[in-house]
PyMOL Python script that loads the backbone (N, CA, C, O; Angstrom):
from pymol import cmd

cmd.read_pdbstr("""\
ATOM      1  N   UNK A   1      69.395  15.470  52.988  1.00  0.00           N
ATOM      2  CA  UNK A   1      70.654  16.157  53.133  1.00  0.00           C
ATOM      3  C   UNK A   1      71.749  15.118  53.412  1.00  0.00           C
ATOM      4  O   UNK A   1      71.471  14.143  54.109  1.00  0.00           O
ATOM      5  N   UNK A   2      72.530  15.220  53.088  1.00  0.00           N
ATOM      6  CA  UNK A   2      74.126  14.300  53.301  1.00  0.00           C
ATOM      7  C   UNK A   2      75.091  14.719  54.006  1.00  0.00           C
ATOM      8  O   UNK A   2      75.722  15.747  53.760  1.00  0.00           O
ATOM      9  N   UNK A   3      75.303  13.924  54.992  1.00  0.00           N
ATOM     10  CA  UNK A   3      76.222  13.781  56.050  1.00  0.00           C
ATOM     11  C   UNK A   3      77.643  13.795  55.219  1.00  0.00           C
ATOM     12  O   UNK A   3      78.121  13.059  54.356  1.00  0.00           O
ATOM     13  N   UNK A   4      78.272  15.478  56.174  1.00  0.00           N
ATOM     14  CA  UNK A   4      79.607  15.919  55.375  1.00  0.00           C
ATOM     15  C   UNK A   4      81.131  15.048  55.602  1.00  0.00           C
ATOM     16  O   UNK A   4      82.007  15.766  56.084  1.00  0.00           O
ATOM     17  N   UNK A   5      81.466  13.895  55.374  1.00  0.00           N
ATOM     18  CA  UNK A   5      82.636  13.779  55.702  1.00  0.00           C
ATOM     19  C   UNK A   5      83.642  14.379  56.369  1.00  0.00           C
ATOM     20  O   UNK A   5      83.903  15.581  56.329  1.00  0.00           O
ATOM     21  N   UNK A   6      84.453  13.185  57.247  1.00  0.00           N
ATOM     22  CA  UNK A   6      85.628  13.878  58.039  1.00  0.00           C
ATOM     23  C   UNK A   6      86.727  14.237  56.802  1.00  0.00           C
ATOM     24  O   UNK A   6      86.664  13.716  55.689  1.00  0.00           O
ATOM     25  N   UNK A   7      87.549  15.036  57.134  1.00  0.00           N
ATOM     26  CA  UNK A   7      88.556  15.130  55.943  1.00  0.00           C
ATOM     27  C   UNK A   7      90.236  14.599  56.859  1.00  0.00           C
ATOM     28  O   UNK A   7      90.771  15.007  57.891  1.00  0.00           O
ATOM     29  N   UNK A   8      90.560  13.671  55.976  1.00  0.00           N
ATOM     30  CA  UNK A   8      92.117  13.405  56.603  1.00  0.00           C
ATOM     31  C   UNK A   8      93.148  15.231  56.759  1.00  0.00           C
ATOM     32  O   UNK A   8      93.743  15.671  57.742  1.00  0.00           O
ATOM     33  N   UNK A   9      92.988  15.811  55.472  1.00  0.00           N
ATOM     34  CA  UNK A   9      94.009  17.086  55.416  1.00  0.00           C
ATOM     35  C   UNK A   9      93.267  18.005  54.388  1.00  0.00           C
ATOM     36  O   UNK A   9      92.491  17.581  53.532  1.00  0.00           O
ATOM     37  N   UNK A  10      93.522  18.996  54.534  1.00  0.00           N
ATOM     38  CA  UNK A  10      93.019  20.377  53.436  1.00  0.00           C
ATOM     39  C   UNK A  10      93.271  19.886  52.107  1.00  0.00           C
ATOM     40  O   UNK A  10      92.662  20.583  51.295  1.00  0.00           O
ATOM     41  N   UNK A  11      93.801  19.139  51.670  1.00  0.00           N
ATOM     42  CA  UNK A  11      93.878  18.868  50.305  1.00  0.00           C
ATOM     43  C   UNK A  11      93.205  17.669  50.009  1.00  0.00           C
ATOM     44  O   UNK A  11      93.133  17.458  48.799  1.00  0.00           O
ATOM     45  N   UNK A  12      92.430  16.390  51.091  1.00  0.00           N
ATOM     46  CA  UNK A  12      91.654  15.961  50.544  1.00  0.00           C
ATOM     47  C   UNK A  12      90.091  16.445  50.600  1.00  0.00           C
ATOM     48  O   UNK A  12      89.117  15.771  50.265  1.00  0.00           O
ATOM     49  N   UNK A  13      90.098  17.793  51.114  1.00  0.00           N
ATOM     50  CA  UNK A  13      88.567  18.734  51.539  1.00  0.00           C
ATOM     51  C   UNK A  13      88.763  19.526  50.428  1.00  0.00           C
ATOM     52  O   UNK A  13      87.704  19.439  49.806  1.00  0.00           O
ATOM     53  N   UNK A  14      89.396  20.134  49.920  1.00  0.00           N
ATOM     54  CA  UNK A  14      89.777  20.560  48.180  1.00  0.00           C
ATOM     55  C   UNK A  14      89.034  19.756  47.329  1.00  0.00           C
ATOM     56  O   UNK A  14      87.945  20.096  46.867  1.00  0.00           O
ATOM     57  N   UNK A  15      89.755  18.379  47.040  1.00  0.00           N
ATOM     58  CA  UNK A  15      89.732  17.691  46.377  1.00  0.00           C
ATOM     59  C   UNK A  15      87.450  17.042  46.440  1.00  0.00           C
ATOM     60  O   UNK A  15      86.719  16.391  45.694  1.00  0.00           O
ATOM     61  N   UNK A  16      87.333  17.553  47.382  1.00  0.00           N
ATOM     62  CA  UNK A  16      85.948  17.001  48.079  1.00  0.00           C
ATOM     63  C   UNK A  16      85.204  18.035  47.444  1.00  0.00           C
ATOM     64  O   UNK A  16      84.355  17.492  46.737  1.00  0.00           O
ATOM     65  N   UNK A  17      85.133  19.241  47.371  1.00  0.00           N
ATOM     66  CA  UNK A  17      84.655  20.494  47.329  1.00  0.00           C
ATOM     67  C   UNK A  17      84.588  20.988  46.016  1.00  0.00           C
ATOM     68  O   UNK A  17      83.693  21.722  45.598  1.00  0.00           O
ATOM     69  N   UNK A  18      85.888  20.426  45.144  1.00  0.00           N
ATOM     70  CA  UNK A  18      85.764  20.618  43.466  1.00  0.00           C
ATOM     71  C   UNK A  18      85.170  19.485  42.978  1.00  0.00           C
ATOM     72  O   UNK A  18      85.281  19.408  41.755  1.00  0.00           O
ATOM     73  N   UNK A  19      84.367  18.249  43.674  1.00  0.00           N
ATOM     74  CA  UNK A  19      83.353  17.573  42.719  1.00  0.00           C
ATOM     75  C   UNK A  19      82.049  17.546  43.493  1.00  0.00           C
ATOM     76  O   UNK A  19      81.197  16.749  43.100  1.00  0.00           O
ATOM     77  N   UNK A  20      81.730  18.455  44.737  1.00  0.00           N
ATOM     78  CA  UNK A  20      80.527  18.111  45.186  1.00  0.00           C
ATOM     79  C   UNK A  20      80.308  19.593  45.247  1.00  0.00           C
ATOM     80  O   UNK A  20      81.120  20.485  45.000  1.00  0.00           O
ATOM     81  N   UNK A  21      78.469  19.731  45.797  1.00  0.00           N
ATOM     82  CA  UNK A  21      77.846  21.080  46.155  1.00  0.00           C
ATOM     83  C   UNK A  21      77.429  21.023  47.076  1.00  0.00           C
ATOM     84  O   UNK A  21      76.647  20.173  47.502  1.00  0.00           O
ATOM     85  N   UNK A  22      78.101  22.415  47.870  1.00  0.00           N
ATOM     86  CA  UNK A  22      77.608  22.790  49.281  1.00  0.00           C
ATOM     87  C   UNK A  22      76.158  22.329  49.986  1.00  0.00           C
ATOM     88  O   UNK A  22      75.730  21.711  50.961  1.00  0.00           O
ATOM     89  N   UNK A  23      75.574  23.276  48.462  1.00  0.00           N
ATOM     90  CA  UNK A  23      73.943  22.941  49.105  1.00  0.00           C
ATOM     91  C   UNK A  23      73.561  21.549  49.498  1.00  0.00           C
ATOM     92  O   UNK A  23      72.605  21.482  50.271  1.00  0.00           O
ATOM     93  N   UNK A  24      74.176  20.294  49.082  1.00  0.00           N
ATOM     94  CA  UNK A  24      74.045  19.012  49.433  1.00  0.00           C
ATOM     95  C   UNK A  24      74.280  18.815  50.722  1.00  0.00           C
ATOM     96  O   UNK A  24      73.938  17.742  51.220  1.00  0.00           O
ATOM     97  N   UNK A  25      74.908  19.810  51.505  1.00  0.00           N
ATOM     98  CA  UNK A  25      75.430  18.681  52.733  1.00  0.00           C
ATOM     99  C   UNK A  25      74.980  20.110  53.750  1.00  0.00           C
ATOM    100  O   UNK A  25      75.391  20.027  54.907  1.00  0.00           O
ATOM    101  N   UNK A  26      74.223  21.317  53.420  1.00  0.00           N
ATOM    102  CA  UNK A  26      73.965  22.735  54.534  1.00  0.00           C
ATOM    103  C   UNK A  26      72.989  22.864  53.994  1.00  0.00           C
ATOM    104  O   UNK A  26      72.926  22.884  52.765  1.00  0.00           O
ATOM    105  N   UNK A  27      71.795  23.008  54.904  1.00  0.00           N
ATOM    106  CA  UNK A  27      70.578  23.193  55.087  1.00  0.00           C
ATOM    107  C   UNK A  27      70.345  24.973  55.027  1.00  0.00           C
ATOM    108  O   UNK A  27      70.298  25.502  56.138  1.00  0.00           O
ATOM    109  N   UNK A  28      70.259  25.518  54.316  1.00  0.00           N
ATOM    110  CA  UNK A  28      69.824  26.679  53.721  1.00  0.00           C
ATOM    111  C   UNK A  28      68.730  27.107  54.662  1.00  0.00           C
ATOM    112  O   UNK A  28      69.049  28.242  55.015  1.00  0.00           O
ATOM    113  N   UNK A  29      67.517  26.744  55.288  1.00  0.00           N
ATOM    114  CA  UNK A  29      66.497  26.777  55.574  1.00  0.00           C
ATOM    115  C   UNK A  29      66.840  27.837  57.107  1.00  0.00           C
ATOM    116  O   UNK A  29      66.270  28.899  57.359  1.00  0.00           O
ATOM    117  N   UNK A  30      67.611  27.356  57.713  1.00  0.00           N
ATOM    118  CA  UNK A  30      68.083  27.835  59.165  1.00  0.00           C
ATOM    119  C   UNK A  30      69.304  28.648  59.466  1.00  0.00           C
ATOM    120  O   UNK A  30      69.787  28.906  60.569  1.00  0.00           O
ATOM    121  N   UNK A  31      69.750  29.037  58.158  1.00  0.00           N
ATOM    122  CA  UNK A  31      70.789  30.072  57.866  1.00  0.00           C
ATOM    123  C   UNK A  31      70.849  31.187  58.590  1.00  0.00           C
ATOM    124  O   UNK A  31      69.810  31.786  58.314  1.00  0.00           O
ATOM    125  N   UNK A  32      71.307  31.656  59.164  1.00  0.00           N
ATOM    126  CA  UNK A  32      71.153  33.361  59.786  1.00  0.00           C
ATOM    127  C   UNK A  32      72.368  34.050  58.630  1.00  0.00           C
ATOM    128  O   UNK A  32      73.190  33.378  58.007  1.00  0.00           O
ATOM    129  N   UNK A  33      72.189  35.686  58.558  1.00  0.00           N
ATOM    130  CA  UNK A  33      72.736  36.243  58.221  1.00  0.00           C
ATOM    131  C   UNK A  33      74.033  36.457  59.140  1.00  0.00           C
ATOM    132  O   UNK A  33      73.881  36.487  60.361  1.00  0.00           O
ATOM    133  N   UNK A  34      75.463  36.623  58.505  1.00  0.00           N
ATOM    134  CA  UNK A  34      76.479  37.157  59.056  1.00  0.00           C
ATOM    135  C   UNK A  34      76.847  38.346  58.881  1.00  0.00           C
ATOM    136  O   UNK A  34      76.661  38.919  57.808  1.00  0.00           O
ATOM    137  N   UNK A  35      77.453  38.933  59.951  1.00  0.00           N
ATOM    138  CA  UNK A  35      78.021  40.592  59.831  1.00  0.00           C
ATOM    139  C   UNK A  35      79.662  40.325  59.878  1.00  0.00           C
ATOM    140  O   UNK A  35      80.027  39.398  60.600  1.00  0.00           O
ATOM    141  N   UNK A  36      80.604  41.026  59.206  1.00  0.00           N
ATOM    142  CA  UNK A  36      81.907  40.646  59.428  1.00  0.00           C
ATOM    143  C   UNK A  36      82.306  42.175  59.305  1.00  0.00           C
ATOM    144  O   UNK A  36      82.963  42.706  58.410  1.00  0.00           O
ATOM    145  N   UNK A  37      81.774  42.712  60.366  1.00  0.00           N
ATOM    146  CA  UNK A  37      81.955  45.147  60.791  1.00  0.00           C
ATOM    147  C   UNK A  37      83.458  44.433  60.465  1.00  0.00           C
ATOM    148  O   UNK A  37      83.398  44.289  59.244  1.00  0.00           O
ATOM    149  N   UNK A  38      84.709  43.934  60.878  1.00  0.00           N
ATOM    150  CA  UNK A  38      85.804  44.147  61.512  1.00  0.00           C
ATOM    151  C   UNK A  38      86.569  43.690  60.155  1.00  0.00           C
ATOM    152  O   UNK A  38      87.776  43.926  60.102  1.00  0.00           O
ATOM    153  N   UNK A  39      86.130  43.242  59.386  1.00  0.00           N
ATOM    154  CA  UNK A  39      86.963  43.144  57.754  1.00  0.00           C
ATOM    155  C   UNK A  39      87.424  44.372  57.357  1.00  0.00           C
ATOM    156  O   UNK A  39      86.683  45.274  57.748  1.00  0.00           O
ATOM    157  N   UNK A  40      88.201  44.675  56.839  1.00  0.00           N
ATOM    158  CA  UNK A  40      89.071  45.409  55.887  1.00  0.00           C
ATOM    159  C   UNK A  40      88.704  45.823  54.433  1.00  0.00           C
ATOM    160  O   UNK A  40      88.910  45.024  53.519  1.00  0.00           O
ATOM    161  N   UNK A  41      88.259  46.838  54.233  1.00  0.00           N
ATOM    162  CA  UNK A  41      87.865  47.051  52.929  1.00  0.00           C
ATOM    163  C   UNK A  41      88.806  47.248  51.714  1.00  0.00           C
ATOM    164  O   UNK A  41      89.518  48.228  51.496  1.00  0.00           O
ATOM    165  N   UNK A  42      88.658  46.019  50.891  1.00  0.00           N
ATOM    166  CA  UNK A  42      89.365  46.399  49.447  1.00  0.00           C
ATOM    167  C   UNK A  42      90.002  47.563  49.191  1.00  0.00           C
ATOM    168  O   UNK A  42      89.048  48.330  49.062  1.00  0.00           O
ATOM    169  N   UNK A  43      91.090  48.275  49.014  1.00  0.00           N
ATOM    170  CA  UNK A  43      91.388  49.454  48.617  1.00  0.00           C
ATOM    171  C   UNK A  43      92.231  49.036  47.340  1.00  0.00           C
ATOM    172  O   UNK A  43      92.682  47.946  46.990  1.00  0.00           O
ATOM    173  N   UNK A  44      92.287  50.489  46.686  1.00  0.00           N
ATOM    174  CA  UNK A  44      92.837  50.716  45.237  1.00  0.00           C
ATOM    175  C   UNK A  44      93.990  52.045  45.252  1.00  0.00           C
ATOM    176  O   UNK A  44      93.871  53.247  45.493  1.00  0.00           O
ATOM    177  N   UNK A  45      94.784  51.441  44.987  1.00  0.00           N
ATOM    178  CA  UNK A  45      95.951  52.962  44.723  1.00  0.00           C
ATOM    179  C   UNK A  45      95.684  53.804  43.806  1.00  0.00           C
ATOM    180  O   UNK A  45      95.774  53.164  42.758  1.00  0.00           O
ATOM    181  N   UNK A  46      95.439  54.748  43.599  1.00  0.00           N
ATOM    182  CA  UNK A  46      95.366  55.515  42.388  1.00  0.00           C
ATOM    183  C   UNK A  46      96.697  56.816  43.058  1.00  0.00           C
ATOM    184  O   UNK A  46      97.159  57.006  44.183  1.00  0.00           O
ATOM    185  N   UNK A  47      96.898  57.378  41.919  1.00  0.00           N
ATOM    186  CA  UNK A  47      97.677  58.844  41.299  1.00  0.00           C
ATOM    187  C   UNK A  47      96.621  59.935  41.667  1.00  0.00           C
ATOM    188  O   UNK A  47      95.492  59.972  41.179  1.00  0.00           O
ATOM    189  N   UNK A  48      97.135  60.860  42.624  1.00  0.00           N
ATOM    190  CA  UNK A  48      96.077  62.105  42.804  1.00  0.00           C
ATOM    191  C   UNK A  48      97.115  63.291  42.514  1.00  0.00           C
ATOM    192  O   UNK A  48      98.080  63.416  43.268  1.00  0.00           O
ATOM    193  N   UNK A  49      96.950  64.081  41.537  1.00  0.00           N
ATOM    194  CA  UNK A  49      97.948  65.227  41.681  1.00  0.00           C
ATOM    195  C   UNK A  49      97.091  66.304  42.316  1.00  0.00           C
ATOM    196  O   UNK A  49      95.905  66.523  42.072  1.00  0.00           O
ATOM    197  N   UNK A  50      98.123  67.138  43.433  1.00  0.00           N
ATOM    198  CA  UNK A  50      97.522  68.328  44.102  1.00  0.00           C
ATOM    199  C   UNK A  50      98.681  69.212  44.066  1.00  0.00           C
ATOM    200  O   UNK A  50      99.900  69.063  43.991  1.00  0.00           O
ATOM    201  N   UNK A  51      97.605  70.492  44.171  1.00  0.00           N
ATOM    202  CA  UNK A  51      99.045  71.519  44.360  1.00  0.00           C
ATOM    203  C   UNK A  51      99.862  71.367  45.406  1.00  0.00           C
ATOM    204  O   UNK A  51      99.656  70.536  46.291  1.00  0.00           O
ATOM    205  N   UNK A  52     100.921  72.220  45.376  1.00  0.00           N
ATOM    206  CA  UNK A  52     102.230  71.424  46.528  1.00  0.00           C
ATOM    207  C   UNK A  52     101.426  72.258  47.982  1.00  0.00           C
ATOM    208  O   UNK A  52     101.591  71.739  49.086  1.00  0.00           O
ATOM    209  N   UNK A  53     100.766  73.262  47.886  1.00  0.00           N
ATOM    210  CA  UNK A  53     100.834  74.498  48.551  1.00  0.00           C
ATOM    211  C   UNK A  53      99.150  73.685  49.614  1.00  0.00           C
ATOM    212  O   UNK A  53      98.691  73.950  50.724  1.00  0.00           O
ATOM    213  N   UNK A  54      98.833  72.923  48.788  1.00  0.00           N
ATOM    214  CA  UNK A  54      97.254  72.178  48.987  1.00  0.00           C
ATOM    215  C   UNK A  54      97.932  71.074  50.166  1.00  0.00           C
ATOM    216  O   UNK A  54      97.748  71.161  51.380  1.00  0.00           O
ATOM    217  N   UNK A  55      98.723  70.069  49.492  1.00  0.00           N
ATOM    218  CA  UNK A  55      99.270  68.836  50.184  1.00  0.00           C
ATOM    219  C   UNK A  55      99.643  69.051  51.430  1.00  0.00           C
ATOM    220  O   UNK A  55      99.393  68.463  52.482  1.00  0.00           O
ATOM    221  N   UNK A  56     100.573  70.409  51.041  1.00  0.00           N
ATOM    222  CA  UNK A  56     101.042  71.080  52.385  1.00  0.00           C
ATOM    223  C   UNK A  56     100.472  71.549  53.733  1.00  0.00           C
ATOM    224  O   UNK A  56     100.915  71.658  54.876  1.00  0.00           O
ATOM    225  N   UNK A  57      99.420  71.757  53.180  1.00  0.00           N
ATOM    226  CA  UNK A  57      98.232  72.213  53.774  1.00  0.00           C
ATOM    227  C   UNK A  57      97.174  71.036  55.047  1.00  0.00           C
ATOM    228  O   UNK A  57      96.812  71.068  56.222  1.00  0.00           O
ATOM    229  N   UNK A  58      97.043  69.975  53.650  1.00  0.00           N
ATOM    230  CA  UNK A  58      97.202  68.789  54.645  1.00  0.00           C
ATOM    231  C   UNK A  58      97.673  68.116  55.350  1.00  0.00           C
ATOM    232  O   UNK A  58      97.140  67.486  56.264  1.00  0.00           O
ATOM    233  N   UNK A  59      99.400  68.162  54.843  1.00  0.00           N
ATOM    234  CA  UNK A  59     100.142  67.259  55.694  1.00  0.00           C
ATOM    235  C   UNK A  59     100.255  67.941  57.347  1.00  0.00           C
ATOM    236  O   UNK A  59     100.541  67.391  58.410  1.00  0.00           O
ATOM    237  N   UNK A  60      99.968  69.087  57.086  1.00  0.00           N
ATOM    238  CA  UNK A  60     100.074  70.044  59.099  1.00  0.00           C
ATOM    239  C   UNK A  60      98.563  70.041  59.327  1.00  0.00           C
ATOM    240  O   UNK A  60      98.255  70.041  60.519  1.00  0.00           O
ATOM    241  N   UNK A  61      97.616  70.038  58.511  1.00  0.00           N
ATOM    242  CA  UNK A  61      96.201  69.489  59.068  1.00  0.00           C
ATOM    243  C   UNK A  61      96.203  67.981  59.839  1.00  0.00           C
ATOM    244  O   UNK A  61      95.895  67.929  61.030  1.00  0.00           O
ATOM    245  N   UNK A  62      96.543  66.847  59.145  1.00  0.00           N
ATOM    246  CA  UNK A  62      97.016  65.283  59.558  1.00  0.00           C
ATOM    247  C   UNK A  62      98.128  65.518  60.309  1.00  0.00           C
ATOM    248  O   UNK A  62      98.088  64.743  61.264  1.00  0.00           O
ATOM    249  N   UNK A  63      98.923  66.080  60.344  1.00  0.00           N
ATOM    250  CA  UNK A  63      99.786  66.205  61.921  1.00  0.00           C
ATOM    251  C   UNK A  63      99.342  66.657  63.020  1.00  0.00           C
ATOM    252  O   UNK A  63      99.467  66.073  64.096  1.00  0.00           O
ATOM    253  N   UNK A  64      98.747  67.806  62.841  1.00  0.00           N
ATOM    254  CA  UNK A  64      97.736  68.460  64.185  1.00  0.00           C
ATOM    255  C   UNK A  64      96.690  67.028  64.699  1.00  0.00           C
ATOM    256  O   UNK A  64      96.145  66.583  65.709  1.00  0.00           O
ATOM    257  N   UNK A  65      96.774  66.878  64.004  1.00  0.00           N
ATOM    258  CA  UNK A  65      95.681  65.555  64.243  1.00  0.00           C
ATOM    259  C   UNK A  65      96.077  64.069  64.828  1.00  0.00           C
ATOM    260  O   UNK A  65      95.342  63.154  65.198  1.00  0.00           O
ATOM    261  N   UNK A  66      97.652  64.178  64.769  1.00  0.00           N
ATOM    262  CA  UNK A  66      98.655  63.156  64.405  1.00  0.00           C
ATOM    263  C   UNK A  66      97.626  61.545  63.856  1.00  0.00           C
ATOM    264  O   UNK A  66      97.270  60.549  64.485  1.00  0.00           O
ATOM    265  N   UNK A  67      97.499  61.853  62.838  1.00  0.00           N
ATOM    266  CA  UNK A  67      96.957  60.748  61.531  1.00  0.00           C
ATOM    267  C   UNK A  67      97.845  61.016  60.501  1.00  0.00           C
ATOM    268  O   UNK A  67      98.240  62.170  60.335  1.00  0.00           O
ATOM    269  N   UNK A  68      98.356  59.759  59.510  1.00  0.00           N
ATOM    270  CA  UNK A  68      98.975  59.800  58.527  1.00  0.00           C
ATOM    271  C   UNK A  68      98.244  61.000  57.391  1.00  0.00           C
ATOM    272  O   UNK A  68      97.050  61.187  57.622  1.00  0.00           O
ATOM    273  N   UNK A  69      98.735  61.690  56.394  1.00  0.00           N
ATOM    274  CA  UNK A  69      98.091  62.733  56.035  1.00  0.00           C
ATOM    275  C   UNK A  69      97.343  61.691  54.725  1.00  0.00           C
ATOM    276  O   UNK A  69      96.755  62.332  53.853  1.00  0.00           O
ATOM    277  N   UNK A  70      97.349  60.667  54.624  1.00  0.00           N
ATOM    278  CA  UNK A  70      96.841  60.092  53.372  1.00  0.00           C
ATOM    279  C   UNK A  70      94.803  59.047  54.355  1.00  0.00           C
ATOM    280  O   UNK A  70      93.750  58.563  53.940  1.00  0.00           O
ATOM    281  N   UNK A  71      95.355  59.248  55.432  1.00  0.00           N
ATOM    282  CA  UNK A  71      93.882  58.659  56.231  1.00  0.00           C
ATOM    283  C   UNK A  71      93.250  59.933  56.497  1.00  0.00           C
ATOM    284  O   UNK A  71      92.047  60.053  56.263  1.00  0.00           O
ATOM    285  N   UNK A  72      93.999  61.006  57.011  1.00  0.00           N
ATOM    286  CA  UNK A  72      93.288  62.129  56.733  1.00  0.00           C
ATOM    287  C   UNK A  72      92.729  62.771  54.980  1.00  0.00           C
ATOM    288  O   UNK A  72      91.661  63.377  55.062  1.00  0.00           O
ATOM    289  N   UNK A  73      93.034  62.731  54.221  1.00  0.00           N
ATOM    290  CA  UNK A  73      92.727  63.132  52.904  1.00  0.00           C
ATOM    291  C   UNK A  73      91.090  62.060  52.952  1.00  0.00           C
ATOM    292  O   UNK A  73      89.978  62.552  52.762  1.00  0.00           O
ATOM    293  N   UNK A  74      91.364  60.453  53.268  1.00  0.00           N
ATOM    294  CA  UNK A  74      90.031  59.554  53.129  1.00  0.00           C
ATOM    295  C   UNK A  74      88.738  60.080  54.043  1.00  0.00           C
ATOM    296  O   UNK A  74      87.550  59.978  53.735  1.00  0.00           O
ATOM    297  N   UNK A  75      89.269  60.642  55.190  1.00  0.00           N
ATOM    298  CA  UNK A  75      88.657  60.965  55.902  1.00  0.00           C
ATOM    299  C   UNK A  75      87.698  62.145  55.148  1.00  0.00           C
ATOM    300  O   UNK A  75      86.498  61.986  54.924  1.00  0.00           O
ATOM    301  N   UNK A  76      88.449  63.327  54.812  1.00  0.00           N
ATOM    302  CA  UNK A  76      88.038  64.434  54.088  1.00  0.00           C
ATOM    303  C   UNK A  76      86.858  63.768  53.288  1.00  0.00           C
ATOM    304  O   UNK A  76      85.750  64.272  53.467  1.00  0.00           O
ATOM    305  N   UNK A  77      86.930  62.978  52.654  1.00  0.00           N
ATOM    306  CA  UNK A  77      86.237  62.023  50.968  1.00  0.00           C
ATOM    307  C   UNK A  77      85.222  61.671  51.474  1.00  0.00           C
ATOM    308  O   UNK A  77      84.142  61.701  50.884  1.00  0.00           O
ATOM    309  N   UNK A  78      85.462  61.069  53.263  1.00  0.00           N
ATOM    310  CA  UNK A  78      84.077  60.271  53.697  1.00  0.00           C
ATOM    311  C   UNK A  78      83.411  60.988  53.613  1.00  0.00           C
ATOM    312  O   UNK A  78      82.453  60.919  52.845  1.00  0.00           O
ATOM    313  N   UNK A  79      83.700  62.128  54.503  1.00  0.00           N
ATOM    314  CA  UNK A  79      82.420  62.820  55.229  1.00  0.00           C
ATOM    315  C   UNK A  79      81.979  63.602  53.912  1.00  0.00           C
ATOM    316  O   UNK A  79      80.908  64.166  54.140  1.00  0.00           O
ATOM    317  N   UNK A  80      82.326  63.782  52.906  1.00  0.00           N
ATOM    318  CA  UNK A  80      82.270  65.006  51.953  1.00  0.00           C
ATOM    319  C   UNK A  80      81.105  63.797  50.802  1.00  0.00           C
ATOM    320  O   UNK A  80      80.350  64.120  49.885  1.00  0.00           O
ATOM    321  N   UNK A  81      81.358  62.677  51.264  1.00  0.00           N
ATOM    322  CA  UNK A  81      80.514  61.545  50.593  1.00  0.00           C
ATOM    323  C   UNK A  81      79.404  61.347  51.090  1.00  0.00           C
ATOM    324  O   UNK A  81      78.358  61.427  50.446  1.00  0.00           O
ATOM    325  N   UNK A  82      79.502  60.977  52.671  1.00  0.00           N
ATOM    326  CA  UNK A  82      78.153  61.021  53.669  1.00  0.00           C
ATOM    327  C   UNK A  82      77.384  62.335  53.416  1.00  0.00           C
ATOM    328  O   UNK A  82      76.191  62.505  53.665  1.00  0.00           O
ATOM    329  N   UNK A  83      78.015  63.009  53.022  1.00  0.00           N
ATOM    330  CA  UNK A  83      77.034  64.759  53.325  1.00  0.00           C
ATOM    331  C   UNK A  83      75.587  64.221  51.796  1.00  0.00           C
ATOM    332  O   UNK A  83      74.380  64.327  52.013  1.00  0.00           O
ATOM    333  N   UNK A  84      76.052  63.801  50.693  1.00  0.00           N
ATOM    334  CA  UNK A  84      75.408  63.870  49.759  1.00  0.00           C
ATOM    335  C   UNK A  84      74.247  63.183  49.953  1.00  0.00           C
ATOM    336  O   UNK A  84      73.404  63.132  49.057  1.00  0.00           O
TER     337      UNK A  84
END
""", "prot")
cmd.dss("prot")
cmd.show_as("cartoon", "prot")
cmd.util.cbc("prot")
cmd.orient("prot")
C-alpha cells in the first residue's frame, strides 16, 4: 500500500486524484460500512393537477397540522407507500 501524500492546497489533491487510484493508498480490508440517516434525499419537481375543491381540502388538513400543505401531500404518499 502507498503512503498518501501531504497536499500543499485542494487543487494540488485534484490534480493527485485525476492520475492516481484510491485503492492504492486505502486498505479495503478494514473498511466499516457508513450510515449518513441525516442526508437529504434527492427530490424532483413534478406538475400534479388536483381538483381545486381536493387541494383545498388539503391545504386546511396541513394547516390543522401547521405543516406546509406540499410536506403534508408527501406525507399522505409515504404512508400510502409503506402500507403496500
Amino acid at each position: 500500500m502507498k503512503t498518501l501524500p501531504k497536499f500543499k492546497d485542494q487543487n494540488e489533491e485534484i490534480a493527485f486524484w485525476d492520475k492516481n487510484d484510491v485503492a492504492d493508498f486505502f486498505d479495503t480490508k478494514n473498511a466499516k460500512i457508513a450510515r449518513f440517516s441525516n442526508l437529504k434525499k434527492s427530490t424532483k419537481t413534478i406538475s400534479l393537477r388536483l381538483p381545486e375543491d381536493m387541494l383545498e381540502s388539503i391545504k386546511v388538513k396541513a394547516n390543522a397540522l401547521d405543516i406546509p400543505y406540499q410536506s403534508f401531500i408527501k406525507m399522505l404518499l409515504q404512508k400510502e407507500l409503506s402500507v403496500s
